[in-house]
N, C-alpha and C positions, 0 to 999 in steps of 0.2 A: 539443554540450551538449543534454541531453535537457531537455523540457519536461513540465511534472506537470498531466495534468488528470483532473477527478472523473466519475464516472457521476451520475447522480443518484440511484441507489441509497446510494452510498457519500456523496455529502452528505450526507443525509438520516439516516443512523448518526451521522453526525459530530455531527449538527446537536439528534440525539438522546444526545448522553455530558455527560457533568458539565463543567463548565466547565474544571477542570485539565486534566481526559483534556483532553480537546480541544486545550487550548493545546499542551499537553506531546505530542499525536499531532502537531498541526500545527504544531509547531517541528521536531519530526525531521521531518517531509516536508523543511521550508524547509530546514536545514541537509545533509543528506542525498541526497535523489534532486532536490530542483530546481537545474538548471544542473547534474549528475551528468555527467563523461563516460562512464562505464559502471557502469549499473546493476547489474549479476550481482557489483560488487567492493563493493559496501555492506556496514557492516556489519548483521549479524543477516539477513541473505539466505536464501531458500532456495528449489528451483525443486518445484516440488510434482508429485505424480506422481496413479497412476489416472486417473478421470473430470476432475480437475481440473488434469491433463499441459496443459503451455503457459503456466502461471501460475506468478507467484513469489508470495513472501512475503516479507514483514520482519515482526520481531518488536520492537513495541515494549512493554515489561514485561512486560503480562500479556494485550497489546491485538496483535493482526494484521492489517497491511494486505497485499490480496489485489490483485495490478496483473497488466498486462501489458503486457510492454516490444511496440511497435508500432517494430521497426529502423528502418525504411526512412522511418521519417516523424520520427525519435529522439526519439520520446513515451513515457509510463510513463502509461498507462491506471489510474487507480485504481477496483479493480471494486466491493470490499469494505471494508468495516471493522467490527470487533468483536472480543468478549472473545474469548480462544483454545478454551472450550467450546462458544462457539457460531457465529464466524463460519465455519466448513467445513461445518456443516448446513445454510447458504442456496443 
């Protein structure tokens, strides 16, 4: 069972969105990737490629969390978070 923890980059977005976003991003974490037996079967996944190879996504509406599965320790890194125009420019 994987365990979900934040950067403090990705706090700090969170702690920056409108009080729905936020509930509504951090209900899909809770339901979703915490206690996850494998992350890469979630839905709205995707493993991101170029400069940013090694990182997945999930898509929630119009919002992307930017993580990375740590195997061997069966953690889910969350690096990022934001709207989908602007979280892949950081």
């Amino acid at each position: 069972m994987y365990q979900v923890h934040y950067s403090k980059k990705a706090f700090k977005q969170l702690e920056k969105l409108d009080v729905p976003t936020r509930k509504k991003i951090y209900s899909w974490i809770s339901k979703n990737l915490v206690g996850c037996s494998d992350p890469y079967r979630v839905p709205n996944f995707k493993e991101l490629k170029g400069d940013k190879r090694g990182y997945i996504r999930y898509r929630v509406g119009t919002y992307r969390i930017i993580c990375e599965v740590i195997n061997n320790e069966l953690t889910i890194l969350v690096i990022n978070i934001g709207h989908r125009k602007e979280v892949y420019k950081k």
